[in-house]
C-alpha positions as CSV (number, residue, x, y, z in Angstrom):
1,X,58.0,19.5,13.0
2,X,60.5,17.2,14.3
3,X,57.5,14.1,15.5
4,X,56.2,14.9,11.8
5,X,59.3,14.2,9.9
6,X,58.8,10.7,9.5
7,X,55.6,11.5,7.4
8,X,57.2,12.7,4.4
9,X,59.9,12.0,2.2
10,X,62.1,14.0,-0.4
11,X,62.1,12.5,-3.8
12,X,66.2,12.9,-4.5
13,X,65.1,14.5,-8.4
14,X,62.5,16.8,-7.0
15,X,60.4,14.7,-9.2
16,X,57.0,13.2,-8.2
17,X,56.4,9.9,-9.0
18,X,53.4,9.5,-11.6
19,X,50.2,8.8,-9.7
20,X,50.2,11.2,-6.9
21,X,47.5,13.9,-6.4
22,X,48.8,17.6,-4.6
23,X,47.2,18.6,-1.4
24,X,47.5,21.4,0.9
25,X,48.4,20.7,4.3
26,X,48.2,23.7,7.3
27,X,49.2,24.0,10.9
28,X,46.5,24.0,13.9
29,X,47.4,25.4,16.8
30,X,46.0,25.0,20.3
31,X,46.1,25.4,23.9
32,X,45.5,22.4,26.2
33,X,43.6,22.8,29.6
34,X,47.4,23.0,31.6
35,X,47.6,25.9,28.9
36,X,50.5,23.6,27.1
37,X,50.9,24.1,23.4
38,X,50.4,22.0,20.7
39,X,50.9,22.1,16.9
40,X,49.8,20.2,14.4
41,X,50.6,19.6,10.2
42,X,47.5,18.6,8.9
43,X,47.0,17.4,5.5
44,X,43.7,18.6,3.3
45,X,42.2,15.3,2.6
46,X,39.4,16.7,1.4
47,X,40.5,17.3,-1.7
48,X,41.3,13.7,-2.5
49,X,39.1,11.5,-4.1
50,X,37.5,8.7,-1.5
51,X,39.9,5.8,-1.2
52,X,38.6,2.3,-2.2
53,X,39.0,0.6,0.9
54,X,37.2,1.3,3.6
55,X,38.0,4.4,6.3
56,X,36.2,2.8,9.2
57,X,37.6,3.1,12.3
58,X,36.1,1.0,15.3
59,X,36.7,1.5,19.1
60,X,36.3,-0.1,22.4
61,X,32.6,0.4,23.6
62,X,31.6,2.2,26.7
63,X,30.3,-1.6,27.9
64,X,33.6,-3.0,27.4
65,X,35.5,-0.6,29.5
66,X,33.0,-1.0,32.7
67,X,33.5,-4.5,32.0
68,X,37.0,-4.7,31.7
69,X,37.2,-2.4,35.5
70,X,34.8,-4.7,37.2
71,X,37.0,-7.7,35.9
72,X,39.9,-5.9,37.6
73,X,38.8,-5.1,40.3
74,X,37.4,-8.4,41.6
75,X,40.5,-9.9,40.7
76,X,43.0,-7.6,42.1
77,X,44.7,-6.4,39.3
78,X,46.3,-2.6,38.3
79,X,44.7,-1.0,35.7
80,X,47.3,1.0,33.7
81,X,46.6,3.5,30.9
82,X,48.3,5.5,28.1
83,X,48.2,7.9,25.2
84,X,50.0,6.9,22.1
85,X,51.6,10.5,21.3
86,X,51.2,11.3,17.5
87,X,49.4,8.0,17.2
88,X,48.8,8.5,13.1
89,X,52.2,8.9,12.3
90,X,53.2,5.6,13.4
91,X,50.9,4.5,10.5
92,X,52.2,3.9,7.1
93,X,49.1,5.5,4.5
94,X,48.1,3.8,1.5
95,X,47.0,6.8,-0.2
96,X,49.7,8.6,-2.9
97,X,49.0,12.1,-2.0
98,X,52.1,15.1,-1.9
99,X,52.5,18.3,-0.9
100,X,54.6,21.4,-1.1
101,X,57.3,21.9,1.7
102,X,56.5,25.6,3.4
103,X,58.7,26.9,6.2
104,X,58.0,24.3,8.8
105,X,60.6,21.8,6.7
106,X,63.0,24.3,6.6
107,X,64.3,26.9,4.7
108,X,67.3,24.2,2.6
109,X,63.3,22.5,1.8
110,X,60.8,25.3,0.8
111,X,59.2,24.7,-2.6
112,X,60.6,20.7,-2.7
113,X,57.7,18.5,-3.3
114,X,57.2,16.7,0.4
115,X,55.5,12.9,-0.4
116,X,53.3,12.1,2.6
117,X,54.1,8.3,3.3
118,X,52.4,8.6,7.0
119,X,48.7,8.6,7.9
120,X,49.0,12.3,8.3
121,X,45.8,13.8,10.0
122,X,43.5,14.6,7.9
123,X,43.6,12.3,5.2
124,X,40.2,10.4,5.0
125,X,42.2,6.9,5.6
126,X,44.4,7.9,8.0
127,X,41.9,6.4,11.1
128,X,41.7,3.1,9.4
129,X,45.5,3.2,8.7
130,X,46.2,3.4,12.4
131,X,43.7,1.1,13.5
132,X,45.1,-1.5,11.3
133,X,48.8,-0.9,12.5
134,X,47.8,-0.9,16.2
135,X,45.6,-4.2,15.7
136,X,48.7,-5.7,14.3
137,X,51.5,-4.8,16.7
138,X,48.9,-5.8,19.6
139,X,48.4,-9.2,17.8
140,X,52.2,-9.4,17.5
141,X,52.0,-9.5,21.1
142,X,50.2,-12.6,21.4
143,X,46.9,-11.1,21.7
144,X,44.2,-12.3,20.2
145,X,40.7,-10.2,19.8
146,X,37.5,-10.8,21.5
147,X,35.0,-11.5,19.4
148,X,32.1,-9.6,20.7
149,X,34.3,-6.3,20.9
150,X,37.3,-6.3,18.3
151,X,39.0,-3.3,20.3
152,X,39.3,-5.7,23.2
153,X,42.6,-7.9,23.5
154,X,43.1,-10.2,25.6
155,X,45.9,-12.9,26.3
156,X,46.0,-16.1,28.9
157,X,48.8,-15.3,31.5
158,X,49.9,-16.4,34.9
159,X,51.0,-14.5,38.3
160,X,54.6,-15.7,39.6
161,X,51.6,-17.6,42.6
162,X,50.2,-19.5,39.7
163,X,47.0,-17.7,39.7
164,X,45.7,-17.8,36.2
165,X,44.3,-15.0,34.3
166,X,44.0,-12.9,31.4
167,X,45.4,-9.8,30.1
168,X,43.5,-7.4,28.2
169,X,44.2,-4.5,26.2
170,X,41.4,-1.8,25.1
171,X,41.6,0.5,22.3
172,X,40.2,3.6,22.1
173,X,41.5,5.3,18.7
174,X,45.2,6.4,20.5
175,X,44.1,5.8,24.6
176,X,44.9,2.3,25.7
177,X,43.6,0.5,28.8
178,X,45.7,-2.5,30.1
């Protein structure tokens, strides 16, 4: 519970503030391939009503990946790639939704209303949230997107021998290429 801390605050009253709907949240539990452990708070988005903007999420296509290899390979450049951990909850949600705190936020916390201010997994935005807040730290990077795939960045740059060429980064919901 300590990556998924962030995702909620405490309302100093214990009061909810007027507009906010209750929804459930549970844990999932799995066991990776290495047989590592993972858990996971996830909220019940179901049982919100649909949000008015829209919840699409795109990603980089299959084409754009082979194309983006080829590229780097005739070129000579390193291919590097990552895993955002907990991608969502870097996310702020748009959605007012709350929950009530069970044992996972302590015992000083049990029965304290818990509002979710993170795109906490599960709820329907939460996909669109994140795509939004990674298209905009990549742009704060000086990365602009490519027109004929949107989850293709790329940025003019120069090796130290004044080759000229361009960076690219390509995201795949939380995997990154660059």
């Amino acid at each position: 519970m300590k990556n998924v801390g962030i995702a909620f605050t405490f309302p100093k009253d214990g009061v909810v503030p007027p507009g906010y709907k209750l929804i459930p949240c549970h844990m999932v539990f799995d066991v990776k391939t290495d047989l590592t452990r993972k858990a996971r708070l996830v909220a019940g988005g179901h049982e919100t009503d649909p949000p008015k903007e829209s919840t699409y999420s795109s990603m980089v296509s299959r084409d754009s990946v082979r194309i983006a290899f080829l590229i780097a390979s005739l070129n000579g450049l390193h291919v590097l790639m990552g895993d955002v951990q907990n991608a969502y909850l870097n996310a702020p949600t748009k959605e007012k939704t709350y929950t009530i705190a069970g044992l996972e936020f302590g015992t000083n916390k049990v029965g304290l209303p818990a509002l979710i201010t993170r795109a906490l997994y599960g709820l329907k935005s939460s996909a669109a949230q994140w795509r939004d807040h990674i298209s905009a730290t990549i742009r704060d990077m000086g990365f602009k997107s490519c027109l004929a795939d949107p989850d293709v960045w790329l940025r003019a740059n120069t090796k130290p021998d004044g080759f000229q060429y361009y960076k690219y980064v390509l995201v795949y919901i939380d995997d990154i290429l660059c």
